[in-house]
C-alpha positions as CSV (number, residue, x, y, z in Angstrom):
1,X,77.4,124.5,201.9
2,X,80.0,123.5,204.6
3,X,83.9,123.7,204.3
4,X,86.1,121.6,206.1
5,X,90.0,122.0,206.0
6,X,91.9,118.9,206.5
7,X,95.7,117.6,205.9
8,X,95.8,115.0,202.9
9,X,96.6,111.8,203.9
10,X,100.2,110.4,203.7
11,X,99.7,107.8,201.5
12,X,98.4,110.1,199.1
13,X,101.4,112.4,199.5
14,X,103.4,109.9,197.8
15,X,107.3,109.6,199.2
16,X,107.7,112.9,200.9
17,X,110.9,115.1,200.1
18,X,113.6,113.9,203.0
19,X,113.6,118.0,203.9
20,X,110.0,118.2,204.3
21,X,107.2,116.4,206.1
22,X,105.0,118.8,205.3
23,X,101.5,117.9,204.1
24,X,99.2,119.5,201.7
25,X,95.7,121.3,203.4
26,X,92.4,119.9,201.3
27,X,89.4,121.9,201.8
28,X,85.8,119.3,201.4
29,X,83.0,121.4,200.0
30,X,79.8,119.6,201.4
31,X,76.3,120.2,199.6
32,X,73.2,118.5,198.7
33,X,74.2,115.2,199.8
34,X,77.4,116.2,197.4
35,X,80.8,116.5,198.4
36,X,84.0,118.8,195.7
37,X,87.7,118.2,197.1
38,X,90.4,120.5,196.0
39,X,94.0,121.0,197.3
40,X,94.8,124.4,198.5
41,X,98.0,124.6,196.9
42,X,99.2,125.2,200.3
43,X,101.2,123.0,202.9
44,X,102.3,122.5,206.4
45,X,103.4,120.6,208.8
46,X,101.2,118.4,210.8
47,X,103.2,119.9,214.0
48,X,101.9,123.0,213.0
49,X,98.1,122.5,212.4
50,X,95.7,122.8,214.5
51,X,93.0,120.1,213.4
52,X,90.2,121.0,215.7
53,X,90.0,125.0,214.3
54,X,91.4,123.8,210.8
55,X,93.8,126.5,210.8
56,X,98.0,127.1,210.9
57,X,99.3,127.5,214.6
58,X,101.6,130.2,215.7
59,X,101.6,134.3,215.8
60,X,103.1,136.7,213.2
61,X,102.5,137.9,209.9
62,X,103.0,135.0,207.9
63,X,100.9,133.1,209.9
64,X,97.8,135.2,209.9
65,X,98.2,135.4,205.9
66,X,97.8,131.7,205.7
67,X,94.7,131.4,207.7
68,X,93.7,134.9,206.2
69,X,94.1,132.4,202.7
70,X,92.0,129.6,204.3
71,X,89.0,131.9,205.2
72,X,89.5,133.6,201.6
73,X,89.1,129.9,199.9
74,X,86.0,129.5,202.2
75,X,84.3,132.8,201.4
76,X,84.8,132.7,197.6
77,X,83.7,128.9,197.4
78,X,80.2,130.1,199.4
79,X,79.7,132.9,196.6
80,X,80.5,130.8,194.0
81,X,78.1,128.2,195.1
82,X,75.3,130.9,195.8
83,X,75.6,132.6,192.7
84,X,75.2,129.0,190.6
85,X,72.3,128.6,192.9
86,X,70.9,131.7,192.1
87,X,71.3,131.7,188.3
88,X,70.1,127.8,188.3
89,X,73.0,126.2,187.0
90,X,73.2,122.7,187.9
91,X,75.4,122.5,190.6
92,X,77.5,118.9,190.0
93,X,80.6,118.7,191.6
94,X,82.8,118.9,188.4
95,X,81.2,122.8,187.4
96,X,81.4,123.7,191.5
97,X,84.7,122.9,191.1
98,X,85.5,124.0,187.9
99,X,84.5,127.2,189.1
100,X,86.2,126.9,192.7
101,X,89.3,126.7,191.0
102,X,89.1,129.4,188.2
103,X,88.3,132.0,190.9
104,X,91.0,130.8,193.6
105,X,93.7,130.0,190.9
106,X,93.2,132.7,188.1
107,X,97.1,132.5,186.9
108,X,96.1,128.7,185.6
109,X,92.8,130.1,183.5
110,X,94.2,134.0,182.7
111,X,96.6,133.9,179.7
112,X,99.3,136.5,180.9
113,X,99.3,139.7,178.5
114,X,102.0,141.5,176.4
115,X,104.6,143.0,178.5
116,X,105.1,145.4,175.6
117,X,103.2,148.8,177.2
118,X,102.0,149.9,181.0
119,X,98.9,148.7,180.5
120,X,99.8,144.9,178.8
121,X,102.0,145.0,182.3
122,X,99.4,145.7,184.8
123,X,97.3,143.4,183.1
124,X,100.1,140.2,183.2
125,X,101.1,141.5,186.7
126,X,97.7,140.5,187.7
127,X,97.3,137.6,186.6
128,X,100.2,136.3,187.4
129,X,101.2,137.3,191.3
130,X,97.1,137.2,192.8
131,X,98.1,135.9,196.0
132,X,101.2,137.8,195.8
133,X,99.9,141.6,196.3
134,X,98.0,142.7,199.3
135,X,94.5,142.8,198.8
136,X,94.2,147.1,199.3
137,X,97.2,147.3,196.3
138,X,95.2,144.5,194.0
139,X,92.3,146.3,194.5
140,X,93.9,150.0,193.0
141,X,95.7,147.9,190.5
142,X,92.4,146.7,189.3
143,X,91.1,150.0,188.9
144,X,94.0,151.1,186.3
145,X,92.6,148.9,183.8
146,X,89.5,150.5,182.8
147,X,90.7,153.6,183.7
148,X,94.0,153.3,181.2
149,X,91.6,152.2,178.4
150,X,89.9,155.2,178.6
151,X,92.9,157.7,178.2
152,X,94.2,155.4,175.4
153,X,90.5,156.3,173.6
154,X,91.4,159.8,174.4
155,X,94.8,160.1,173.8
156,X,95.5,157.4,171.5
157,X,97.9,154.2,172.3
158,X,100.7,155.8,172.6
159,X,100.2,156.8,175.9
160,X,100.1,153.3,177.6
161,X,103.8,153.1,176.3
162,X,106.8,153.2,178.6
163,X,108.5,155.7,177.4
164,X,105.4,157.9,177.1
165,X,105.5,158.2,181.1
166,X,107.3,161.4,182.1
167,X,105.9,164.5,183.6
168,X,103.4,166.0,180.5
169,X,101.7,162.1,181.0
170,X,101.4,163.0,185.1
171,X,99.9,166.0,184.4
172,X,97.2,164.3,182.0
173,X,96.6,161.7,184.3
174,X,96.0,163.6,187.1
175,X,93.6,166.0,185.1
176,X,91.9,163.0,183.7
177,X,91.7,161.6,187.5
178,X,90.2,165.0,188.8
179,X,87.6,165.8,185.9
180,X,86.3,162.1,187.0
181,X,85.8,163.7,190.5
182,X,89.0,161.4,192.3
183,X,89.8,163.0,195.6
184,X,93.4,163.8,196.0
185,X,94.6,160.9,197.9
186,X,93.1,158.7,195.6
187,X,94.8,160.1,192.9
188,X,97.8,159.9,194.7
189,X,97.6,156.7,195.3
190,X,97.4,155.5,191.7
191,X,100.4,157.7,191.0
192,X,102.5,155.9,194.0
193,X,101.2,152.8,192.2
194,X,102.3,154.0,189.0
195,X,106.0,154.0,190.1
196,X,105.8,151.0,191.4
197,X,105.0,149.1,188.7
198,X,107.2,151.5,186.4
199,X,109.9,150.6,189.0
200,X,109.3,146.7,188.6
201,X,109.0,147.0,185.2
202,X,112.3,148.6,184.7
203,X,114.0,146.0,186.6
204,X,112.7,143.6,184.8
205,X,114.5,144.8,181.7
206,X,111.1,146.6,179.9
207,X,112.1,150.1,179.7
208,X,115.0,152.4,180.5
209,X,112.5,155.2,181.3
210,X,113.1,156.5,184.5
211,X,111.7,160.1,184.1
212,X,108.5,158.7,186.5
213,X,111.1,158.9,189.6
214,X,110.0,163.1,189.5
215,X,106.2,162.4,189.7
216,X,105.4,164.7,193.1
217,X,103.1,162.9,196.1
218,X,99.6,164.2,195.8
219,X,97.5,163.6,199.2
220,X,95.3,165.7,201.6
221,X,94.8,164.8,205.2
222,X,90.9,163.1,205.3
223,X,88.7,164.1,207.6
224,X,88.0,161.9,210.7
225,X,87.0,162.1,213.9
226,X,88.3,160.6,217.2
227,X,86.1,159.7,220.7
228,X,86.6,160.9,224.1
229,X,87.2,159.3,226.8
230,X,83.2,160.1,228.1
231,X,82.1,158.7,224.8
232,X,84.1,155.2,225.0
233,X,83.0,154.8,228.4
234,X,79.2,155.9,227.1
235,X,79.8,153.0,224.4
236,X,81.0,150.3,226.8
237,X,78.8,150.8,229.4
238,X,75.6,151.4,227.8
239,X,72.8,148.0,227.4
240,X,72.5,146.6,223.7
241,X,71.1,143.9,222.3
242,X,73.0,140.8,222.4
243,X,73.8,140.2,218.6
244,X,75.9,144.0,218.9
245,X,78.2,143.4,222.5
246,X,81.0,141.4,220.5
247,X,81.3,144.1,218.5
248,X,81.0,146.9,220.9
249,X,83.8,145.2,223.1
250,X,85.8,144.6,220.1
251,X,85.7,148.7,219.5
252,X,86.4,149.5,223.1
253,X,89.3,146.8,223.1
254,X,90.8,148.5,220.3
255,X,90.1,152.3,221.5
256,X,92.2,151.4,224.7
257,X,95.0,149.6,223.2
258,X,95.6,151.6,219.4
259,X,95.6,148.3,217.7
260,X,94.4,148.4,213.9
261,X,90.8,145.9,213.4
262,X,93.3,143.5,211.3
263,X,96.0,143.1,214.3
264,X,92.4,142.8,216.9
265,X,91.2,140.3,214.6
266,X,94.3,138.4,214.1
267,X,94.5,138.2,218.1
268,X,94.5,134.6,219.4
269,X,95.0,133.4,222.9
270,X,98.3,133.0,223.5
271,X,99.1,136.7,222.4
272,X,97.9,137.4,225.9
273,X,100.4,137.6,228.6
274,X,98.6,139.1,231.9
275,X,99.1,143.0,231.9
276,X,100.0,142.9,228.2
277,X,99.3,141.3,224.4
278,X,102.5,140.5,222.9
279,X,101.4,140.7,218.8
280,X,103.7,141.2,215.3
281,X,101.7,143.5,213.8
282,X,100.1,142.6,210.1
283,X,100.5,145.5,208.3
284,X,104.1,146.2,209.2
285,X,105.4,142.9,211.0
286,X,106.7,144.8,214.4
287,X,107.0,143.5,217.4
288,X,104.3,145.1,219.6
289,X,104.2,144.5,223.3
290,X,101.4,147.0,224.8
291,X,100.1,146.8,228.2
292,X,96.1,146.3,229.2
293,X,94.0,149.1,230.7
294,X,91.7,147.5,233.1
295,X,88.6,147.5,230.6
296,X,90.7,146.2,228.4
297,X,91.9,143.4,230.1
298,X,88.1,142.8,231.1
299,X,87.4,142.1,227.9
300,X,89.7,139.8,227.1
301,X,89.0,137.8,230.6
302,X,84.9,137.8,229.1
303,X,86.1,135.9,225.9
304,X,88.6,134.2,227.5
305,X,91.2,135.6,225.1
306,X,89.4,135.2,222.0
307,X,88.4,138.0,220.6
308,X,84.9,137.8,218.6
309,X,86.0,138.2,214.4
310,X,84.0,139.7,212.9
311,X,84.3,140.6,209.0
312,X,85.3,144.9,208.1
313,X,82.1,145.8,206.2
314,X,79.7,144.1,208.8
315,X,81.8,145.4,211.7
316,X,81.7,149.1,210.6
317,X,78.2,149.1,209.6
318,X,77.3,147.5,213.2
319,X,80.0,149.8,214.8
320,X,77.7,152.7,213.6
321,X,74.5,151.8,215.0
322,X,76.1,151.0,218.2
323,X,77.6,155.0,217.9
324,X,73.9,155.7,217.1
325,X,72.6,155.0,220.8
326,X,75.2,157.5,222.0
327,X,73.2,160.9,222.8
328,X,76.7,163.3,222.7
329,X,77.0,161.3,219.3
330,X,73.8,162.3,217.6
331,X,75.4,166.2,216.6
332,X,75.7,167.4,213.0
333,X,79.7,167.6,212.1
334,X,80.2,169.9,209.2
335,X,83.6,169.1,206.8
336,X,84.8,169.3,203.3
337,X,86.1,166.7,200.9
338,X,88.3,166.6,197.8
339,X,86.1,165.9,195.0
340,X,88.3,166.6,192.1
341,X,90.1,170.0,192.4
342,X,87.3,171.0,194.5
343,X,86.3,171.5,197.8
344,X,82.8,170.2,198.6
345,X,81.3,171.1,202.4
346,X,79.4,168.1,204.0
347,X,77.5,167.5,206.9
348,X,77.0,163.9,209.1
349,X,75.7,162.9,212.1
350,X,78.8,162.4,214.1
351,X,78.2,158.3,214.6
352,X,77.9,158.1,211.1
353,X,81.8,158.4,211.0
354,X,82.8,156.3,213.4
355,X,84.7,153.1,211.6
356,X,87.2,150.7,213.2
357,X,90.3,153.4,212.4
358,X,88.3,155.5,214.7
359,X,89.6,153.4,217.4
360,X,93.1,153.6,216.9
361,X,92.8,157.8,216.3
362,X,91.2,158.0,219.4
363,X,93.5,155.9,220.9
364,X,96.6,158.1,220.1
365,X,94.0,161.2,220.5
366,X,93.0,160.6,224.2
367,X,96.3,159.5,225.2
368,X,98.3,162.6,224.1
369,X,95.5,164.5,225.7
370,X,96.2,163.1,228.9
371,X,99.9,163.9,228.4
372,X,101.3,160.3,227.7
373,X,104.9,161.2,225.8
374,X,104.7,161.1,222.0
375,X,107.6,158.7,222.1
376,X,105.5,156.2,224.3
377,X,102.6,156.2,222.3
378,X,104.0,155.4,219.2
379,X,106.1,152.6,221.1
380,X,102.5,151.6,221.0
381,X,100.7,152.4,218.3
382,X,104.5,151.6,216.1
383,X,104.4,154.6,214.2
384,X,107.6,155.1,212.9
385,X,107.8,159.5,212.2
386,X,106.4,162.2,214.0
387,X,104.6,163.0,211.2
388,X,103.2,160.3,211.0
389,X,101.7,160.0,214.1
390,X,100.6,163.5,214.2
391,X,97.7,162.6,211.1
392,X,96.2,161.0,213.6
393,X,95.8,163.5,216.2
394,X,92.6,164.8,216.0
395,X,92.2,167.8,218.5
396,X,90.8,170.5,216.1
397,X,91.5,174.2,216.6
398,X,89.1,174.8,219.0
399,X,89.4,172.0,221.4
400,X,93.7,172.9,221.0
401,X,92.8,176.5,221.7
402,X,90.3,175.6,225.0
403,X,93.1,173.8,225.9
404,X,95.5,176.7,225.9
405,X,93.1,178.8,227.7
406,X,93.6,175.9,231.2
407,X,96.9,176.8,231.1
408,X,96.8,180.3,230.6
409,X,94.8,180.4,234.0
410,X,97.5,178.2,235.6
411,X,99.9,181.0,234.8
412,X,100.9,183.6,237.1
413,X,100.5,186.7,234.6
């Protein structure tokens, strides 16, 4: 099946608002010799589309949401189509789109629950603001649901009520959480997410509870590693086949300039300015201007500016048996993990934990070992806190205590 994003035309518009020339964005779904049209429910104006890459112009964080939308409304249209295929449903344009539109417009085909409890709330909340949470949040907030129904087995239904939430309901969540073998910063963030929708709900006139505000932070720093210098360079310079170099330069780009993968992804041409990309950051919508080691700028020169995309789950599984042809990568690392209130060792070849955050950690890692001033990197990497920015420092005790031992011998006594 092929997608194609296109403005509707004016006449079918009707008599535009006198403030607005924007258009609505259509999306064909070609098949079989078949063709399903459904609006978007998005608009824009014709100044700011580009037609040939059927996507919004411009830089920022609103920007790269829409187009993130676009490529979401092409993804889930494919899935839909394939899993009809697969289950040999008869695929006629008014099920395709039928189906299209149940999965891309949920509030229209969801009936919003009873605000009356926490759990009637989580359910409306998501049904009714889908394109309204970020995806990491609607993905936790999901995971309540099953997980409230439970407790309300075991406790009974009085604990999804508002006024239920205070610090005895914490401590029975959080025991509930750990006996299910949550790690700690899993649990803690439901219980972040837990006060923010006991927040919203309060303002929204719901409750008067506010005993939630005392819930304590629960988290653990995870274990990750960071690369060297040697072992970038060992990356970037070492042959691969074909079908894994976008991805490898990709890594290295990011390694050299701290950038999270959704900022590298989100990179378009005219963020490059010579020396330096000039980018507003997803995540937090900063400003970033961060100048271009020569590798780094050698990359973007090969691809002309355009970074190869690549999706997260196929770019960390690639980015791992690209770590794999790394000999100083093939060690056993040893660690533990939360798993529940316990501590449970593991062990892993080393380039079996290399992800895209490994970039940005070695990043912030390699620069601070070659004594670049805290303040300066996070300039860079737009931390806001010390604190912050020292999670991801990843020296371990040894390699700090080696280090010590260089300067002791530069001392006179």
């Amino acid at each position: 099946m092929k997608t194609k994003f296109y403005l509707r035309d004016v006449a079918e518009e009707g008599e535009l608002s006198p403030k607005s020339k924007q258009r609505t964005i259509c999306a064909y779904f070609t098949y079989h010799g078949k063709r399903v049209r459904l609006s978007t429910k998005m608009r824009v104006n014709p100044s700011d589309w580009n037609e040939k890459r059927e996507e919004f112009r411009g830089i920022g964080n609103e920007v790269a949401n829409k187009n993130a939308r676009l490529k979401q409304i092409e993804r889930k249209a494919e899935e839909i189509f394939n899993s009809l295929q697969a289950a040999g449903i008869p695929l006629e344009p008014k099920t395709l789109t039928e189906e299209i539109h149940k999965a891309l417009f949920p509030e229209k085909y969801i009936k919003p629950a009873q605000k009356d409890n926490l759990l009637s709330f989580v359910e409306w909340y998501i049904a009714t603001n889908p394109n309204k949470i970020k995806k990491g949040t609607m993905k936790t907030y999901m995971q309540f649901v099953p997980l409230f129904k439970e407790l309300a087995l075991n406790e009974g239904k009085l604990f999804l009520e508002f006024d239920s939430v205070d610090l005895d309901w914490e401590t029975t969540f959080t025991s509930f959480l750990f006996d299910k073998s949550h790690g700690r910063n899993t649990v803690g963030r439901h219980i972040k997410n837990i006060k923010a929708l006991m927040s919203l709900a309060n303002r929204r006139g719901l409750h008067m509870n506010m005993k939630f505000k005392d819930f304590k932070k629960i988290s653990e720093d995870a274990f990750s590693i960071y690369l060297t210098e040697e072992e970038i360079t060992a990356i970037y310079n070492t042959s691969m086949p074909s079908e894994l170099e976008g991805v490898r330069d990709v890594f290295v780009f990011s390694c050299l300039t701290g950038l999270r993968f959704s900022d590298v992804m989100a990179l378009q041409k005219h963020n490059w300015y010579g020396d330096f990309i000039c980018i507003e950051t997803i995540k937090t919508e900063d400003p970033l201007k961060i100048p271009l080691r020569k590798t780094a700028k050698a990359i973007l020169e090969k691809y002309d500016g355009n970074i190869p995309k690549f999706y997260n789950a196929k770019y960390n599984k690639l980015i791992k048996e690209i770590a794999s042809l790394i000999p100083s990568l093939d060690v056993n690392v040893t660690f533990k993990v939360s798993k529940g209130n316990k501590k449970t060792e593991i062990v892993k070849k080393k380039y079996l934990l290399v992800q895209s955050h490994t970039a940005r950690r070695s990043f912030a890692t390699n620069e601070y070992a070659r004594g670049t001033k805290t303040a300066i990197i996070m300039a860079i990497t737009g931390h806001k806190t010390e604190k912050d920015f020292w999670k991801y420092i990843r020296k371990d005790q040894q390699e700090k205590a080696e280090d010590l031992l260089i300067d002791f011998k530069l001392r006179d006594f």
